[in-house]
C-alpha positions in Angstrom: 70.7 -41.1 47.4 69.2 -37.6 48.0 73.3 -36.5 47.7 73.4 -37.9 44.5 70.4 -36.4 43.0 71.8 -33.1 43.9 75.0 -33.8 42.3 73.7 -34.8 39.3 71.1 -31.7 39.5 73.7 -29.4 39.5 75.9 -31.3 36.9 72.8 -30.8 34.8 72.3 -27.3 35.1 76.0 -26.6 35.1 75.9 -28.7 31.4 72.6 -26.3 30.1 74.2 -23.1 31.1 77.4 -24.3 29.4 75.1 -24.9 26.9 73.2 -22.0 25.9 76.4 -19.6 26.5 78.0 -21.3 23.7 75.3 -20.7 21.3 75.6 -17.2 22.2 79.0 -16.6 22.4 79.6 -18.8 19.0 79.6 -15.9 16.5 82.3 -14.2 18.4 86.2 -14.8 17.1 88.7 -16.2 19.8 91.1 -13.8 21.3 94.0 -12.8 19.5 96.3 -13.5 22.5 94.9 -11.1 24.9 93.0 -9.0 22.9 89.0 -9.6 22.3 88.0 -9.9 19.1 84.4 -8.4 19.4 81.4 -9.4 16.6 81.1 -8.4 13.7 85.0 -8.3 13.7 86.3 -11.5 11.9 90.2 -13.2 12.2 88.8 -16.3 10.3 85.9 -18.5 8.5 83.1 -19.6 10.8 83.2 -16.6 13.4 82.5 -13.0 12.9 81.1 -11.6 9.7 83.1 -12.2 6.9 82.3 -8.8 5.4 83.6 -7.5 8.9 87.2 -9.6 8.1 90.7 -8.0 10.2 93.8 -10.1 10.8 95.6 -11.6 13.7 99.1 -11.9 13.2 100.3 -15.3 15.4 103.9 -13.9 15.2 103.2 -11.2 18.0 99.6 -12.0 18.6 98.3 -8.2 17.4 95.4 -7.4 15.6 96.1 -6.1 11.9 93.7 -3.8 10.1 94.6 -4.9 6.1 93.3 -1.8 3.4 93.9 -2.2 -0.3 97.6 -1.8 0.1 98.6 -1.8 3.4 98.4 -3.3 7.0 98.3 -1.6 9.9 98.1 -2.1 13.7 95.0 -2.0 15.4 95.6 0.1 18.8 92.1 -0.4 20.3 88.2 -1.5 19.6 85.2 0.3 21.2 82.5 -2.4 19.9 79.6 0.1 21.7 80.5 2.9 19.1 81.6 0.4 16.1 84.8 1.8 16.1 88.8 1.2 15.9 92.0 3.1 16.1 94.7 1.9 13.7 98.1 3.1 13.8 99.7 5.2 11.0 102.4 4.3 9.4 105.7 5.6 10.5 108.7 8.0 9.1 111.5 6.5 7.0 114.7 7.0 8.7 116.2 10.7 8.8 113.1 12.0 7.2 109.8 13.6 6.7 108.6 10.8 4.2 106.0 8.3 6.0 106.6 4.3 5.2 103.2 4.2 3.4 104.1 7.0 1.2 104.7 4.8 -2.3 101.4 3.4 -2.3 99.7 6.5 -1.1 99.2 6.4 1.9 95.9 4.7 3.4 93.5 3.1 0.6 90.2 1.2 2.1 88.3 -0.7 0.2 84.8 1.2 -0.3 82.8 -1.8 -1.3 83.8 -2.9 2.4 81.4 -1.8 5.7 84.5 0.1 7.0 85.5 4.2 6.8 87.6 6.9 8.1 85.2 9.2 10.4 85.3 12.8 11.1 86.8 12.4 14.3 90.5 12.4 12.7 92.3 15.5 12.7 94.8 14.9 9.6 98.2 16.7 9.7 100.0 16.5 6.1 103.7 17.3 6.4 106.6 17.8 3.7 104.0 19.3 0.8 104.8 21.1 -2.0 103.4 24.5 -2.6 100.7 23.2 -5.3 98.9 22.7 -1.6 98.4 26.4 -0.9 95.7 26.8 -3.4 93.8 24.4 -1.7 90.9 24.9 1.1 93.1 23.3 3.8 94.7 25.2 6.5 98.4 25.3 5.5 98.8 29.1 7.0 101.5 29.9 9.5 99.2 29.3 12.2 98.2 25.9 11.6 98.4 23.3 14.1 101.0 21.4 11.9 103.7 23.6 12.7 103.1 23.4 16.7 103.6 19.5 15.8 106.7 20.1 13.7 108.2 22.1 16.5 107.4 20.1 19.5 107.8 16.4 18.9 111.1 14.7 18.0 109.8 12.6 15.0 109.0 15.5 12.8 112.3 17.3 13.9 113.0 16.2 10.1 110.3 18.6 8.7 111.7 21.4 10.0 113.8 21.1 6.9 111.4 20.7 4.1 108.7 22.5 2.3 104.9 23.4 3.5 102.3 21.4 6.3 99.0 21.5 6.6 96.0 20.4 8.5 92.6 19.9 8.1 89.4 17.4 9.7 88.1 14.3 7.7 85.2 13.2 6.9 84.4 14.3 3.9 83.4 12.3 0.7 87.1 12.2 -0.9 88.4 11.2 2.9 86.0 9.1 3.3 88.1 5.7 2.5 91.4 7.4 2.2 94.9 9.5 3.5 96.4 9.9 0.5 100.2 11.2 0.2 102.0 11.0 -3.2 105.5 12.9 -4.3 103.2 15.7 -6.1 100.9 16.4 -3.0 102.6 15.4 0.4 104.8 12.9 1.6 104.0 12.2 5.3 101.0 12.5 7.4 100.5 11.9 11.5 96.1 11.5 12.6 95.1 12.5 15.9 91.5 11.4 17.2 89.3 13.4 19.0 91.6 15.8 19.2 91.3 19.3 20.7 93.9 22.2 18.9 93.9 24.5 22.5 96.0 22.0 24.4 99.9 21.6 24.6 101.1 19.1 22.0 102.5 16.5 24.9 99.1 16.7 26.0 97.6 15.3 22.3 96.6 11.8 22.2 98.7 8.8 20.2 98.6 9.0 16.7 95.7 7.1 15.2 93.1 6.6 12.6 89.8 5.9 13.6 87.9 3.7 11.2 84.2 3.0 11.9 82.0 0.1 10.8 78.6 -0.3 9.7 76.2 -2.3 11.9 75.6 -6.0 10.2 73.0 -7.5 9.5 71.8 -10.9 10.8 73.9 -13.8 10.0 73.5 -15.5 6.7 71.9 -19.2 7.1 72.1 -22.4 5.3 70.0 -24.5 7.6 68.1 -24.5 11.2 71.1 -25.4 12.7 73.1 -22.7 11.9 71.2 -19.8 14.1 72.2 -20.1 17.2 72.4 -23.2 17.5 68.9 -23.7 16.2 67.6 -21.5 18.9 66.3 -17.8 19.3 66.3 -17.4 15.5 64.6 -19.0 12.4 66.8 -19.5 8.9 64.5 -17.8 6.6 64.8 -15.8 3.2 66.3 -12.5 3.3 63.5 -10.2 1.0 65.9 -7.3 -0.1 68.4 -10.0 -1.0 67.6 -12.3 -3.4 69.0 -16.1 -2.7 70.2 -15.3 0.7 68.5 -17.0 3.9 69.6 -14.9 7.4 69.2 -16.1 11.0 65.7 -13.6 11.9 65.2 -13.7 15.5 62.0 -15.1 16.8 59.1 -13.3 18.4 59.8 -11.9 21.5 63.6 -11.0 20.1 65.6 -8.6 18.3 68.5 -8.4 16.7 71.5 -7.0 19.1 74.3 -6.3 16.0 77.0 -5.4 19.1 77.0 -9.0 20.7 75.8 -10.5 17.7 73.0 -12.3 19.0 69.3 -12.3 19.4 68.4 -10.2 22.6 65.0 -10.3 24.8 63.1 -7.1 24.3 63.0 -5.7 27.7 60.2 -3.8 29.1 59.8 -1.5 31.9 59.3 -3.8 34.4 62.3 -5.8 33.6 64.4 -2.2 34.2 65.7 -1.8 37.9 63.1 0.4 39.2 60.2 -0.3 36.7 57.6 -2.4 39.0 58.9 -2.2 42.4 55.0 -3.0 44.2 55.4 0.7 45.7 52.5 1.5 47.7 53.3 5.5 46.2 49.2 6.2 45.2 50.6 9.7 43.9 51.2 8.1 40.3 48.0 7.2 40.4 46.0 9.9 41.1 47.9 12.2 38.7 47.2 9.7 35.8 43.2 9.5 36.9 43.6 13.5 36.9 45.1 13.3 33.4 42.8 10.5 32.2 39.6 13.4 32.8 41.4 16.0 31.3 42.6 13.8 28.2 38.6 12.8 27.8 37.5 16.2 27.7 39.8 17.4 25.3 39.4 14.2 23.4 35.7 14.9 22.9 36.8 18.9 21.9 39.0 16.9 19.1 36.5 14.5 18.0 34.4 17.1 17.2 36.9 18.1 14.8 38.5 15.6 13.2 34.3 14.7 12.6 34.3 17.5 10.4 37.7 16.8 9.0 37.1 13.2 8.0 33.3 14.4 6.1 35.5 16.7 3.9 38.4 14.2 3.3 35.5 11.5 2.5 34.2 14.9 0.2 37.7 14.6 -1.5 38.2 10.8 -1.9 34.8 10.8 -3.7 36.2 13.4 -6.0 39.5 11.9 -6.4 37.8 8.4 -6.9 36.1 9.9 -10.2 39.1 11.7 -11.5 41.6 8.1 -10.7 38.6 6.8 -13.2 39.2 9.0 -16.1 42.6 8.4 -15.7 42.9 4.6 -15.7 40.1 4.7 -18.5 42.1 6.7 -20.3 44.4 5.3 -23.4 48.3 6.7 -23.0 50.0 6.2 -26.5 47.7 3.3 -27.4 48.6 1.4 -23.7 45.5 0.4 -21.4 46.1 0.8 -18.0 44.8 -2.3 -15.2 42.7 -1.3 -12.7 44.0 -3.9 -9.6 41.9 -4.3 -6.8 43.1 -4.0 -3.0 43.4 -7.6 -2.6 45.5 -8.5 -5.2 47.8 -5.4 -3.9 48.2 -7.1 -0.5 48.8 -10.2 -2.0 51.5 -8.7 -4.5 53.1 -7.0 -1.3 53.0 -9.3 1.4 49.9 -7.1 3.0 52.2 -4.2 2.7 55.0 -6.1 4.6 58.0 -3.7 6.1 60.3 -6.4 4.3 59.0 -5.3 0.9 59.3 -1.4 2.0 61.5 0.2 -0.9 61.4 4.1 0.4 59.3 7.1 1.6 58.8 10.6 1.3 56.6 13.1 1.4 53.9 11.6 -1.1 53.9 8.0 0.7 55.6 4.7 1.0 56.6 2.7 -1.8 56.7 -1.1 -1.8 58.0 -4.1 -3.8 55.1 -6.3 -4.8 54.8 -9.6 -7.1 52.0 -10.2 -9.5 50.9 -13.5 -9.9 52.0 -13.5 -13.4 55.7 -12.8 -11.7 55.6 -8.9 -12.6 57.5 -7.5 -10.2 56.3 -3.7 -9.5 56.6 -0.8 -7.4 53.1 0.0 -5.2 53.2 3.6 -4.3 50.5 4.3 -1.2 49.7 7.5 -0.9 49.1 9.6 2.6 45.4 9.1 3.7 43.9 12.2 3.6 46.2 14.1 1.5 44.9 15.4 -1.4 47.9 16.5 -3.2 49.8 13.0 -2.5 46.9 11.4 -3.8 46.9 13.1 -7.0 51.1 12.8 -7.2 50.8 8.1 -6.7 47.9 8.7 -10.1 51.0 10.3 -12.1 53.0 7.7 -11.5 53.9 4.4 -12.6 57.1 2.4 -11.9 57.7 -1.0 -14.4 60.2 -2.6 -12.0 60.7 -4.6 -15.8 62.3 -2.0 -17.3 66.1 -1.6 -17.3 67.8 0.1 -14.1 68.9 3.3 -16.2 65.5 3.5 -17.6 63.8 4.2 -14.3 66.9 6.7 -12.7 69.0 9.0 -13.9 71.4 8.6 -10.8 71.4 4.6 -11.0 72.6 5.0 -14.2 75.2 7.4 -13.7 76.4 5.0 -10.8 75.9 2.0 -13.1 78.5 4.5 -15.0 80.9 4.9 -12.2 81.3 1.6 -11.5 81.6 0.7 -14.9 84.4 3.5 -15.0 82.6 5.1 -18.0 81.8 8.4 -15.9 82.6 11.1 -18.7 80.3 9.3 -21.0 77.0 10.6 -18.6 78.7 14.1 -19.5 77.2 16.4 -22.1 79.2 16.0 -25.1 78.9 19.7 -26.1 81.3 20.1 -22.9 83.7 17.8 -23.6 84.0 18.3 -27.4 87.2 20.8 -27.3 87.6 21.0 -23.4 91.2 20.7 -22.0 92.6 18.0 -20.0 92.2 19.9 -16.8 88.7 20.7 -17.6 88.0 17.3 -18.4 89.3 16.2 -14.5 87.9 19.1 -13.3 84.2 17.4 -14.5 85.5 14.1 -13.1 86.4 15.2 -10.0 83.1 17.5 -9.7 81.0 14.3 -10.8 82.9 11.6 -7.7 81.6 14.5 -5.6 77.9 14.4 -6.8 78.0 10.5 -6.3 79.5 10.9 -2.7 76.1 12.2 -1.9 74.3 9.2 -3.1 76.2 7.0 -0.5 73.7 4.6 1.3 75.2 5.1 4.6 74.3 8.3 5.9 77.5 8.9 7.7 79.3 8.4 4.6 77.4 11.6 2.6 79.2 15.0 3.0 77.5 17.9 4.7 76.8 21.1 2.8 79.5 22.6 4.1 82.1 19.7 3.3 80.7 20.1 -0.4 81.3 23.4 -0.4 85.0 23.3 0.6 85.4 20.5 -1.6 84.3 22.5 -4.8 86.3 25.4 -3.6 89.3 23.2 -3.5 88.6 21.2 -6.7 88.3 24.4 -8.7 91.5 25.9 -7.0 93.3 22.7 -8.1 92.2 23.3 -11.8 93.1 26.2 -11.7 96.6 25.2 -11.1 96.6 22.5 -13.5 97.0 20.2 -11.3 96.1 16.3 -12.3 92.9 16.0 -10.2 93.1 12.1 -11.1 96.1 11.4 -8.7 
């Protein structure tokens, strides 16, 4: 009897731990024969994040990296850096001329959560001379040239025109490798890749392509986080209609494994809480713990003093908000609202409803009871100026996008493909066709600095060169549209 108890004891535990690993290894795609396919990576519907989508091919059981016009071979993943390493495409027979070279070479799709990093160096090969006005290296001491000279798939390019090189990164590489007939024709990628070595020493050809980290899964019911566990199905607040898996108290959102994590503290580190018998912790803390009271009294004394003239200043600033909500601006009464119904409108200033910050304060989305949706502005306690800055402002969340923005409505433009019509038409009236792409290309470079993603936004340097090189191209006459 007492055999069979433990039997089914450990057939129990054995069916629990089975269990719980399948709800948290459920997000993650099957192998692609031997390869993982880590999350957020997706090979099909109801695994991965669909945003996160890449291919495997059951023919040869590789992993396929598909961009607007292409596929390529994934090499490797590194999940802990939210990176991967596709393979370029290769040179047509007897020449200098890479396969991808008719659609122009690699094309991603930027509404995706994928990019090309800086960590490529980018060798074009078989250019034409309309290159050498441009800020990339294409001088005889390139690195291109070492390339051409030393490896037995570019013996071809010995025999045509100009190569260059140059690092990527930059806003206009950040979703592409373009090569066309009037620019380049073939291009090789080396990560990581450090220009003192030999060239057998470089690494494989490769692209790297980073992701962005995902969000938590999107929900329909209970069920669907997790197997109903670790994580509630709850409304998303900067997405309207959208319900994500938000882990429960106690958890947080891991967006590597794709699961919801325990928070660990420093006595669940190896080391943290040992029960050492060591008092010298102790005594050092007790020593500090005087010292931190003395000079806590020192700044109370202080900040006393500071708070009676920042009370001084509120007072002041309470009278002059007054006159200016009393006041009548173009025959339109301001509402005084009081701090409850601000709480209420914000979710008691929820970080879900946070919109932005700078240096004046935070500003939050809030909802009035009459459905108004509106943008509260807090200003930084104690700081005069920000105080006065949140009174001169007022944000009608009502009014159209382009009303409240100039750069939302130039990338309402964009996307609507109108660009030129943000331009001033005294600069287009008469302007040549070169001029005109000149303002085109100049404008794709002022919205590459609005990108969301931080990593996506050229550095000051990067901008530079790239003005350098767009107004070296115009000079030239060059179609900067291609």
């Amino acid at each position: 009897m007492a055999n069979l108890i433990h039997h089914l004891s450990l057939l129990l535990t054995t069916t629990l731990l089975l269990s719980f690993s399948s709800s948290v290894t459920s997000l993650r795609c099957p192998n692609c024969g031997t390869t993982p396919v880590p999350y957020p990576l997706s090979t099909s519907t109801g695994c991965g994040d669909p945003s996160y989508k890449i291919r495997c091919d059951p023919s040869s059981n590789t992993l396929q990296f598909d961009t607007i016009n292409n596929s390529y071979p994934i090499s490797s993943i590194h999940p802990q850096t939210q990176r991967l390493i596709i393979r370029p495409a290769s040179f047509l027979p007897n020449s200098c001329i890479t396969t991808d070279q008719p659609s122009q070479g690699i094309q991603l799709n930027n509404s995706l959560p994928f990019n090309v990093t800086s960590s490529n160096t980018i060798i074009f090969l078989n250019c034409t001379d309309r290159l050498l006005s441009s800020p990339l290296n294409c001088s005889a001491t390139s690195i291109c040239h070492a390339y051409i000279n030393q490896t037995a798939e570019a013996e071809p390019c010995l025999q045509t025109g100009i190569c260059c090189a140059f690092r990527a990164g930059g806003s206009s590489t950040s979703y592409s490798v373009r090569v066309s007939g009037i620019g380049c024709n073939g291009y090789r990628s080396f990560v990581n890749l450090d220009p003192s070595l030999p060239v057998r020493r470089w690494p494989e050809a490769g692209v790297e392509i980073q992701w962005a980290s995902p969000r938590e899964p999107v929900c329909r019911v209970q069920a669907d986080c997790e197997a109903g566990t670790n994580a509630t199905c709850m409304a998303d607040a900067m997405v309207d209609g959208v319900r994500r898996c938000f882990c429960n108290s106690g958890l947080r959102w891991d967006p590597i494994a794709g699961t919801c994590a325990e928070i660990v503290t420093e006595c669940q580190t190896p080391g943290g809480c040992d029960g050492s018998t060591n008092r010298a912790p102790l005594i050092a803390g007790l020593t500090s713990g005087l010292v931190a009271a003395l000079l806590a009294t020192i700044v109370g004394i202080f900040i006393y003093k500071r708070q009676r003239r920042i009370k001084e200043a509120q007072e002041r600033l309470t009278r002059e908000r007054e006159e200016i909500l009393n006041a009548n601006s173009g025959g339109r009464s301001t509402k005084n609202f009081t701090g409850k119904e601000i709480k209420k409108a914000t979710n008691n200033f929820s970080r879900d409803h946070l919109l932005g910050s700078g240096g004046f304060g935070e500003v939050y989305k809030g909802t009035l009871d009459d459905s108004t949706v509106v943008a509260v502005k807090c200003a930084k306690l104690g700081n005069t100026k920000s105080t006065d800055q949140v009174l001169n402002e007022a944000i009608d969340f009502n009014r159209g996008a382009d009303n409240v923005n100039l750069a939302v409505y130039v990338q309402q433009k964009v996307e609507e493909e109108k660009l030129m019509e943000t331009i001033d038409p005294a600069l287009r009236e008469g302007a040549s066709q070169v001029a005109l792409d000149t303002m085109k290309a100049l404008g794709f470079l002022a919205m590459g600095c609005l990108e969301e993603r931080r990593q996506n936004r050229p550095s000051m340097k990067e901008i530079l060169e790239e003005i350098e090189y767009i107004m070296s191209i115009g000079e030239t006459g060059l179609d900067l549209s291609k």
